[in-house]
KEDO-615890 format. One record per residue: residue in three letters; y, z, x of N, C-alpha, C, O in turn. Coordinates in steps of 0.1 Angstrom, whole numbers, plus 5000, padded with zeros to 4 digits. Each point is the difference from the previous one (the first is absolute). Example, Ala and Ser with C-alpha at 12.3 -4.5 7.8 and 13.67 -1.06 7.14 Angstrom:
residues 2
ALA,4943,5078,5132,5012,5000,4991,5012,5000,5009,5000,5007,5010
SER,5011,4986,4986,5011,5000,5009,5011,5008,4992,5011,5001,5005
//
This chain:
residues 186
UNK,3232,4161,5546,4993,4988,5003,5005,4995,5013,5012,5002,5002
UNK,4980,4990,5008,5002,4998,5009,4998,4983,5000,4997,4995,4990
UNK,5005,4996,5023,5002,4990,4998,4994,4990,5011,5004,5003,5011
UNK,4988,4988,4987,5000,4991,5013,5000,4989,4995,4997,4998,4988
UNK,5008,4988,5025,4992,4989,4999,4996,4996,5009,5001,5002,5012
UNK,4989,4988,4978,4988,4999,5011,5008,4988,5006,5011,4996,4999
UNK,4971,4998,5013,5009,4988,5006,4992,4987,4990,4999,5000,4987
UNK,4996,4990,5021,4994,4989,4986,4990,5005,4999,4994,5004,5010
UNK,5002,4997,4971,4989,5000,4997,4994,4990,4992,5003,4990,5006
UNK,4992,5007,4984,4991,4994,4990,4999,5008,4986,4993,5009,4997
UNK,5016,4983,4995,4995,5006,4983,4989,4995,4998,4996,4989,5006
UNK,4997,5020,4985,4988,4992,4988,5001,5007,4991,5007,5010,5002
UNK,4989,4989,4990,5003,5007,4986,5012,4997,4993,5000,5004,4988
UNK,5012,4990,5017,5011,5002,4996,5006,4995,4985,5001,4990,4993
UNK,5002,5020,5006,5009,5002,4983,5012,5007,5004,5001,5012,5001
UNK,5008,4977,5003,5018,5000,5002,5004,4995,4992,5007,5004,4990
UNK,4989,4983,5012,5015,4993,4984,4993,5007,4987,5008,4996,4992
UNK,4984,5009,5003,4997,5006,4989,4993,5010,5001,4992,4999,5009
UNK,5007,5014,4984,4996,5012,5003,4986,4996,4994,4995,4989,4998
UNK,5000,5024,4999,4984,4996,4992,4993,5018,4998,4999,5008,5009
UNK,4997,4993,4980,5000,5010,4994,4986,5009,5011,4991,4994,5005
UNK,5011,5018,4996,4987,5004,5008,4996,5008,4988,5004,5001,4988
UNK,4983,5006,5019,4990,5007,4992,5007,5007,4990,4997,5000,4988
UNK,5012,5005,5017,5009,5016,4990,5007,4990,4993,5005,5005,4991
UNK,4997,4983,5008,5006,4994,4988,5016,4998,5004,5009,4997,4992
UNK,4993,5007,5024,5017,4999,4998,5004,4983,5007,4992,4991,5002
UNK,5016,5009,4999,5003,4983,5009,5007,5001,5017,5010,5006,5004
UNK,4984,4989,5001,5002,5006,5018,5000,4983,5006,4993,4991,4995
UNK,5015,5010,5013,5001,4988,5008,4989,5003,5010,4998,5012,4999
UNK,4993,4983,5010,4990,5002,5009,4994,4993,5009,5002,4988,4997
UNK,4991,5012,5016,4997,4996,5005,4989,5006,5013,5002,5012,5003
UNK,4993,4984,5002,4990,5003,5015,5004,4992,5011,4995,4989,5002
UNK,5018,5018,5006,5000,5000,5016,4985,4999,5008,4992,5009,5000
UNK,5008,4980,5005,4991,5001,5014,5007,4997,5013,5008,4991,5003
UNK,4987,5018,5004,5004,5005,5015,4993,4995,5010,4989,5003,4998
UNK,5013,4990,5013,4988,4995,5010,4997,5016,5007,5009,5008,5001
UNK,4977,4994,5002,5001,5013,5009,5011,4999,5009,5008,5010,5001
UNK,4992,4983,5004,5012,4995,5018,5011,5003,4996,5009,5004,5007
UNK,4991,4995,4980,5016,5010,4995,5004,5009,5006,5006,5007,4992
UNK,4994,4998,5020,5000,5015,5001,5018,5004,4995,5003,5010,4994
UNK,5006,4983,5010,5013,5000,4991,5000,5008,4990,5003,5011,4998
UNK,4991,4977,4991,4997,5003,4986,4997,5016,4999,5006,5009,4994
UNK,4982,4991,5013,4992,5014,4997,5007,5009,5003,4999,5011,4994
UNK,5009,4987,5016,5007,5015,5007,5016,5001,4996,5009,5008,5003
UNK,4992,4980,4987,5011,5010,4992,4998,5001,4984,5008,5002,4991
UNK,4980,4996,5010,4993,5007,4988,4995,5014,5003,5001,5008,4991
UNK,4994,4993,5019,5000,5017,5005,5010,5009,4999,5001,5011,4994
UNK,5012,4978,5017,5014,5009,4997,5004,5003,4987,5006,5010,4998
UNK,4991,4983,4992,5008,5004,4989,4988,5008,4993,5004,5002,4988
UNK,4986,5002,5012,4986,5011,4995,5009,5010,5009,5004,5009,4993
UNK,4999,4990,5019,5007,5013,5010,5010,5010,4989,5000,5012,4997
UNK,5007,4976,5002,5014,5000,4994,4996,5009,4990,5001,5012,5002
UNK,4992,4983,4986,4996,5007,4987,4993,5015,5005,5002,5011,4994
UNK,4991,4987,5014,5000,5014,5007,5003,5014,5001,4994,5011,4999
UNK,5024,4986,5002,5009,5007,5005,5009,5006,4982,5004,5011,4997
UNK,4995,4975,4996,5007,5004,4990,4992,5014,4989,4989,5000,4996
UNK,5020,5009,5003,4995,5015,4992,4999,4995,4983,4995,5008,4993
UNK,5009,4981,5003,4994,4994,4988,4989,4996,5003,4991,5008,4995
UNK,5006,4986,5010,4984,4990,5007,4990,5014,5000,4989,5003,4995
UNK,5018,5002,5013,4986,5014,5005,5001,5006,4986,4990,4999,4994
UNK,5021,5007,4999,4996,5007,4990,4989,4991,4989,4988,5005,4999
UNK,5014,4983,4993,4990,4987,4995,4986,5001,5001,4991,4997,4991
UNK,5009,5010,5024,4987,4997,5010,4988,5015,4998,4988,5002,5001
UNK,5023,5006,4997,4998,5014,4997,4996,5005,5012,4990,5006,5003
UNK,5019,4991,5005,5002,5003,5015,4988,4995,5008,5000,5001,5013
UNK,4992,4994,4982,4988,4991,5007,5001,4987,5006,4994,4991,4995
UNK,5015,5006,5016,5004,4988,5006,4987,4995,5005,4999,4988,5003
UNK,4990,5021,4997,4988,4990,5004,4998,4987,4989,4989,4995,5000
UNK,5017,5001,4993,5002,4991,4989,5010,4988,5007,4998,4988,5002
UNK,5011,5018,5001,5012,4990,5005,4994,4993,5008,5003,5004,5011
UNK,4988,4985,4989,4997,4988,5013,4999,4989,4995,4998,4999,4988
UNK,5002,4991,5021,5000,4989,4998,4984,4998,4992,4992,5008,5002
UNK,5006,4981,4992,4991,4996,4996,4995,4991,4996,4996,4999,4989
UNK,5003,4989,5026,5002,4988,5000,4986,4998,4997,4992,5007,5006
UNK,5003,4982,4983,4990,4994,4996,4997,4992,5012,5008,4995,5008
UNK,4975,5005,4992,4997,4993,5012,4992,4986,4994,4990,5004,4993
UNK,5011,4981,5009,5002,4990,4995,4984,4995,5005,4994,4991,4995
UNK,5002,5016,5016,4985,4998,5007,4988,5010,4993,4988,4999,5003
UNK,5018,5010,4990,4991,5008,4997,5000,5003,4985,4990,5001,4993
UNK,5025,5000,5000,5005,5001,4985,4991,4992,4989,5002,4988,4997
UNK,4987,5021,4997,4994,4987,4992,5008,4995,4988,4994,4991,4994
UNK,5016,5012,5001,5005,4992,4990,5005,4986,5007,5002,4991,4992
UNK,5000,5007,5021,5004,4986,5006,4988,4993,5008,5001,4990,5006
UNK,4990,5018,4993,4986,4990,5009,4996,4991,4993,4990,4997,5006
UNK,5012,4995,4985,5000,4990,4994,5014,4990,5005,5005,4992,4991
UNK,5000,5007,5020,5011,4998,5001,5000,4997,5018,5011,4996,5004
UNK,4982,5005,5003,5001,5002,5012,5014,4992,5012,5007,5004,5010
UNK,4990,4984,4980,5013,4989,5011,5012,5004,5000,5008,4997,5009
UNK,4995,5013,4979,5012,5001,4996,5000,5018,5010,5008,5004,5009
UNK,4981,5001,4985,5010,5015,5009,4989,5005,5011,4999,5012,5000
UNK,4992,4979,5009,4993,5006,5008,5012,5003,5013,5010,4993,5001
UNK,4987,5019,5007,5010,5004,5009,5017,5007,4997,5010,5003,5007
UNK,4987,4999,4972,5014,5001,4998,4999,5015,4995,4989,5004,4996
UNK,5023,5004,5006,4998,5008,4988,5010,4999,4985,5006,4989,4997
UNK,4995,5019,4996,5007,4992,4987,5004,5013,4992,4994,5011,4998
UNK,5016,4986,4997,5006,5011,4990,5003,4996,4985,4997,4989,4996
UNK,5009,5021,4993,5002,4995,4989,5011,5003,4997,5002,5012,5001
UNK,5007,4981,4996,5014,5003,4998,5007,4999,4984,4996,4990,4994
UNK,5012,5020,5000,5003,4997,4987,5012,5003,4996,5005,5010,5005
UNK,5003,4983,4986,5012,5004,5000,5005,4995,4983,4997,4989,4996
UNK,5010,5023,4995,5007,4998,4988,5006,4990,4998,4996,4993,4990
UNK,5016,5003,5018,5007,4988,4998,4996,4991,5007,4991,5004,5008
UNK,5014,4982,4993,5000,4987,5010,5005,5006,5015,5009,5008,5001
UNK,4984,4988,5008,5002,5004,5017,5013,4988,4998,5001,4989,4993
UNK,5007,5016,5015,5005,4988,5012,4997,4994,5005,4993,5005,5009
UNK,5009,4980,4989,4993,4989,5009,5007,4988,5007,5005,4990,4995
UNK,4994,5014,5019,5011,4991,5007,4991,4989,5004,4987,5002,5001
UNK,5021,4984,5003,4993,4994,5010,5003,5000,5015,5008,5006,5006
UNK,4983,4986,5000,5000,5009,5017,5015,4993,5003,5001,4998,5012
UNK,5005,5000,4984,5014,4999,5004,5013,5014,4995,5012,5000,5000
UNK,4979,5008,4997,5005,5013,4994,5011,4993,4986,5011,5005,4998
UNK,4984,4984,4994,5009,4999,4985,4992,5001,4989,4991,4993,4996
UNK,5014,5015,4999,4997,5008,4984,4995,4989,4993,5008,4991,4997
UNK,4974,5011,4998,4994,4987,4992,5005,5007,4982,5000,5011,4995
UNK,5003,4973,5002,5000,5011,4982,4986,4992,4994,4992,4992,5005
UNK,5010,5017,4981,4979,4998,4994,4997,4985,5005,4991,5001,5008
UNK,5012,4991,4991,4990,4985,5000,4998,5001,5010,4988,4996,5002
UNK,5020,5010,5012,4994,4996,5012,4992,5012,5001,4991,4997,5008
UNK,5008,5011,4989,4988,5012,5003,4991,4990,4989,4991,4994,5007
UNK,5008,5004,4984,4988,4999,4998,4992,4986,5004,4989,4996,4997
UNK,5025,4996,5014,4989,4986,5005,4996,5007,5017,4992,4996,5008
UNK,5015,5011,4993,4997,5005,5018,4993,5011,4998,4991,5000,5008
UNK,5009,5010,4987,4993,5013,5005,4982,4998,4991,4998,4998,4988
UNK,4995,5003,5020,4990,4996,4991,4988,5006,5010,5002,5003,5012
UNK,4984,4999,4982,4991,5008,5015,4996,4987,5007,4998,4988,4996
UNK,5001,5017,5018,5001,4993,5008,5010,4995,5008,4999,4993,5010
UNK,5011,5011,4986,5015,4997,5005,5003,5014,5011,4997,5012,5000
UNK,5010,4981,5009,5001,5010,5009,5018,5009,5005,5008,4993,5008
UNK,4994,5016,4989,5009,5010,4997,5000,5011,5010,4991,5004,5006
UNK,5024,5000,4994,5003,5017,5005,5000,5005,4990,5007,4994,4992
UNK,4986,5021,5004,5002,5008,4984,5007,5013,5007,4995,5005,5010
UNK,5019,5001,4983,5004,5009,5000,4999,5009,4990,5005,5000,4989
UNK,4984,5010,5019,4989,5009,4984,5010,5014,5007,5007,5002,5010
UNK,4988,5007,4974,5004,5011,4998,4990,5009,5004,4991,4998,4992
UNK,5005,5010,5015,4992,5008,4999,4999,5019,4997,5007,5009,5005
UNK,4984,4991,4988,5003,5013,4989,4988,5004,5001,4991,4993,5005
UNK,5007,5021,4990,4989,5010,5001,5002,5001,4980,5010,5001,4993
UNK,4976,4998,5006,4995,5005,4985,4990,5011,4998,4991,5002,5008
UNK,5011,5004,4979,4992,5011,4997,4993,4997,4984,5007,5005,4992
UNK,4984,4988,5004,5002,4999,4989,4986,5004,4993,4989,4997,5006
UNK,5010,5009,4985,4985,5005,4994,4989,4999,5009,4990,4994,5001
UNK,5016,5017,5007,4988,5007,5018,5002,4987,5005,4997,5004,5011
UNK,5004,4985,4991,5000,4990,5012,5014,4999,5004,5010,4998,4992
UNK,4991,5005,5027,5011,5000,5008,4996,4994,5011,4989,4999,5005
UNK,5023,4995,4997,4997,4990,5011,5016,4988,5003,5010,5000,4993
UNK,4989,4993,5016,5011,4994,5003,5004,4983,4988,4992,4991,4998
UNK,5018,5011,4998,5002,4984,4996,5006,4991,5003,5007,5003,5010
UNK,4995,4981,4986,5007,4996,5003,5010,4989,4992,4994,4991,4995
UNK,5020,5011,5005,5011,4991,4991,5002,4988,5005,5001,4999,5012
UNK,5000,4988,4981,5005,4990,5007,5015,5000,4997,5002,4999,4988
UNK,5008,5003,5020,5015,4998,4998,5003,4985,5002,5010,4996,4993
UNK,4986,4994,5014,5001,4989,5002,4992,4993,5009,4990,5004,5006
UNK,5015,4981,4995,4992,4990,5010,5010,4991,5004,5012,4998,4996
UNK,4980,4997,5016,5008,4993,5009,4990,4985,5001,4994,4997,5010
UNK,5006,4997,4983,4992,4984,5008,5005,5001,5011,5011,5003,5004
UNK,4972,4990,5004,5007,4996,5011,4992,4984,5003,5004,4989,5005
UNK,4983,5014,4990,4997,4986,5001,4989,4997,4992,4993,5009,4996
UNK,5002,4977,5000,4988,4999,4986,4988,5002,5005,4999,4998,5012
UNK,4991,5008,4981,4989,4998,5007,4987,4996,4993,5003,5001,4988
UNK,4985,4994,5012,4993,4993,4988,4999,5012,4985,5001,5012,5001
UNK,4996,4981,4988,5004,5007,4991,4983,5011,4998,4989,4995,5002
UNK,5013,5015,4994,4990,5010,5002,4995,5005,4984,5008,5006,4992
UNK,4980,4989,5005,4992,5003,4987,5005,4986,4987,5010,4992,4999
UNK,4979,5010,4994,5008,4989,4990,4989,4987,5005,4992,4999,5009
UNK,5015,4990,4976,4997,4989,5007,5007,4989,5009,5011,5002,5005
UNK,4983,4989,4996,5010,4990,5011,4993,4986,4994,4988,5000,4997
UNK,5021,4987,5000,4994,4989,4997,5009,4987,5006,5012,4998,5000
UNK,4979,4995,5004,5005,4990,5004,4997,4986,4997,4989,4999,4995
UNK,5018,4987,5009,4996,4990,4993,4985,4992,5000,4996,4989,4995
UNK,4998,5019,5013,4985,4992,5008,4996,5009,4987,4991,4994,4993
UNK,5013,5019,5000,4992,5005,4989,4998,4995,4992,4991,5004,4992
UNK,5019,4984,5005,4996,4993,4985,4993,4982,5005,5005,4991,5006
UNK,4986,5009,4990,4992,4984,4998,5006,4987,4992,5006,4999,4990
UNK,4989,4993,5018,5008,4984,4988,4993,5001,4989,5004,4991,4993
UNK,4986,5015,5002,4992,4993,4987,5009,5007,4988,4997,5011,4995
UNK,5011,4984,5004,5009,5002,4988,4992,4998,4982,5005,5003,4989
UNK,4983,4992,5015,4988,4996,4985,5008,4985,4995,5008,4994,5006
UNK,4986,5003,4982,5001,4989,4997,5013,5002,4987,5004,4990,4995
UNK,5003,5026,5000,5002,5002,4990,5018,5000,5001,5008,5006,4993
UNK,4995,4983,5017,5014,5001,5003,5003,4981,4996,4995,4990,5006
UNK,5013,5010,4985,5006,4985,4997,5013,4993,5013,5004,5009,5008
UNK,5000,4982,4993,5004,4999,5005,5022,5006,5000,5009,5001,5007
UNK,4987,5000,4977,5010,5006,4997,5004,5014,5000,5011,5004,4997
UNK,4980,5005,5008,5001,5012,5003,5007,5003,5011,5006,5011,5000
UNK,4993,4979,5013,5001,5002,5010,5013,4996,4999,5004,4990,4994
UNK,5007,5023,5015,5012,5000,5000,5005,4995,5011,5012,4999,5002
//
């Protein structure tokens, strides 16, 4: 397995502080990296490390010596229809899927180790992170192709919160009805 990190991206999806069962029924911690294209950083040591896997004689054997498999295969956020319902969030981006067995590491941008309550009040989609992913070649029932592990994260700064609802106090009205005594009220 080979290794990069990126520079800042954008979670959405994210299931850090608690895993969440996928299709096959197992429990995976998870999330969707988005990348600004302008990344070129990002991208190009996501290449180096597809390079990397390359070279390794595990990887090629996996591959069944078919490295035309080994590439990058960055989702494109302008064109990807599972996100065209979504435009603000990933027009100009591309985006990956990241997954990992146990809890990632999660620091804050001061490089100190968050424990669960702070991962689960800071890392959240929309929040913005360095992810230090694993990257691996899979072979599994004829589908081959590149993957990717989340080993950890890095906050670095908040960003608005992505999917979900949002409520605020203009959402609730004074007409409280007629069916409150005066002794109700605390």
């Amino acid at each position: 397995m080979a290794k990069a990190t990126t520079g800042i991206v954008r979670l959405s999806y994210a299931n850090i502080a608690e895993p969440k069962r996928n299709p096959e029924g197992k429990e995976r911690y998870s999330a969707q990296i988005i990348i600004d294209k302008s990344d070129t950083k990002t991208i190009k040591k996501l290449e180096a490390a597809i390079a990397e896997l390359k070279s390794y004689p595990k990887a090629i054997a996996k591959m069944e010596g078919k490295t035309q498999f080994i590439k990058l295969n960055l989702r494109d956020g302008d064109t990807d229809a599972a996100v065209a319902d979504q435009p603000e969030t990933y027009e100009g981006k591309f985006f990956i899927n990241v997954n990992a067995d146990k809890q990632p590491v999660c620091f804050t941008r001061d490089k100190v180790k968050m424990d669960p309550f702070d991962i689960e009040e800071e890392i959240y989609s929309g929040v913005f992170v360095q992810a230090q992913i694993g990257v691996f070649v899979y072979n599994v029932n004829g589908k081959k192709g590149v993957g990717f592990g989340l080993n950890g994260l890095r906050k670095v700064k908040d960003g608005p919160r992505l999917g979900g609802m949002t409520v605020n106090v203009n959402d609730f009205d004074d007409d409280l009805g007629d069916d409150l005594d005066e002794d109700d009220i605390i």
